[in-house]
C-alpha positions as CSV (number, residue, x, y, z in Angstrom):
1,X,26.6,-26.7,-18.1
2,X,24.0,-25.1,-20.5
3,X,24.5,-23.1,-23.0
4,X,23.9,-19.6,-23.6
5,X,20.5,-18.4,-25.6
6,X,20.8,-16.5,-29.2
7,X,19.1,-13.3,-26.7
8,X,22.2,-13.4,-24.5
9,X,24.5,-13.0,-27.5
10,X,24.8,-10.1,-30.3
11,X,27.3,-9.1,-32.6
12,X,31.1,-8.2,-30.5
13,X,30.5,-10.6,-27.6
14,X,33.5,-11.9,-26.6
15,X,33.0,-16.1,-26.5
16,X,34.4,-20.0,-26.6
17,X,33.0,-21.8,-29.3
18,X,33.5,-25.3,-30.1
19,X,34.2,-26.0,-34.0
20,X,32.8,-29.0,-35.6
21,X,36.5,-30.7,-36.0
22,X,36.7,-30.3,-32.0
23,X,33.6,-32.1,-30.9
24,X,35.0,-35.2,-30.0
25,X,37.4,-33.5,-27.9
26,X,35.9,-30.3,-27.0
27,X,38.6,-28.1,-27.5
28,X,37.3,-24.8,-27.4
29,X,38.1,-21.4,-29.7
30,X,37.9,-17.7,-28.3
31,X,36.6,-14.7,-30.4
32,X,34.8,-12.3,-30.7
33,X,31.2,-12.8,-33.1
34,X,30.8,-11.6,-36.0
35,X,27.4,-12.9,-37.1
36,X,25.0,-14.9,-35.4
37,X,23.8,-18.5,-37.4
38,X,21.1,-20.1,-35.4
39,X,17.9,-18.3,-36.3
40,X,16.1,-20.5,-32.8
41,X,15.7,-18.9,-29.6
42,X,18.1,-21.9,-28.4
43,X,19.8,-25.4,-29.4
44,X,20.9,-27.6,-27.4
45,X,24.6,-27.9,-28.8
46,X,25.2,-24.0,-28.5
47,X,24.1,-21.3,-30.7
48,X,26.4,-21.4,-34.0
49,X,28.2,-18.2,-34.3
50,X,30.8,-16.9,-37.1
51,X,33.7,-15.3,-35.5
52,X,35.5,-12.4,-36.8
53,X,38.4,-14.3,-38.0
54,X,35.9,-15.9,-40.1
55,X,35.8,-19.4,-37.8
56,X,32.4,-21.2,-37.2
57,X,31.2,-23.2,-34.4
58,X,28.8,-23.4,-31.3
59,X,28.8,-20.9,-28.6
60,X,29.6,-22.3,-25.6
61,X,30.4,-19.8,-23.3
62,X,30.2,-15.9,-23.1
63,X,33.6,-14.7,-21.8
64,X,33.5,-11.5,-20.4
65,X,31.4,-8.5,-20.2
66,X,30.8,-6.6,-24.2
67,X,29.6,-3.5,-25.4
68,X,26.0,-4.4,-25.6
69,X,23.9,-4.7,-29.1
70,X,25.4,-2.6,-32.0
């Protein structure tokens, strides 16, 4: 599975992250982003994302369909 790209994501996407305290297992978080981290195009872990609720980790899915770029 790859990853998505920091173009395929903006600000009130609704996506799984995985925090750094769930890498081992891969448990994965849902919420909505707040503000996008990763300043590269891409990473190979997942593009690190702040979620509203303030949690941080790396995107690793995009969940469902968003209201586009704010």
């Amino acid at each position: 599975m790859t990853c998505p790209e920091r173009k395929d994501l903006h600000p009130g996407a609704e996506v799984e992250i995985v925090q750094k305290q769930d890498q081992r297992t891969g448990r994965r978080t849902r919420g909505v982003v707040q503000a996008i981290l990763t300043r590269s195009p891409r990473h190979p872990h997942g593009i690190k994302v702040r979620l509203e609720n303030g949690q941080v980790g790396r995107v690793q899915a995009i969940v469902g369909p968003s209201a586009g770029p704010v």
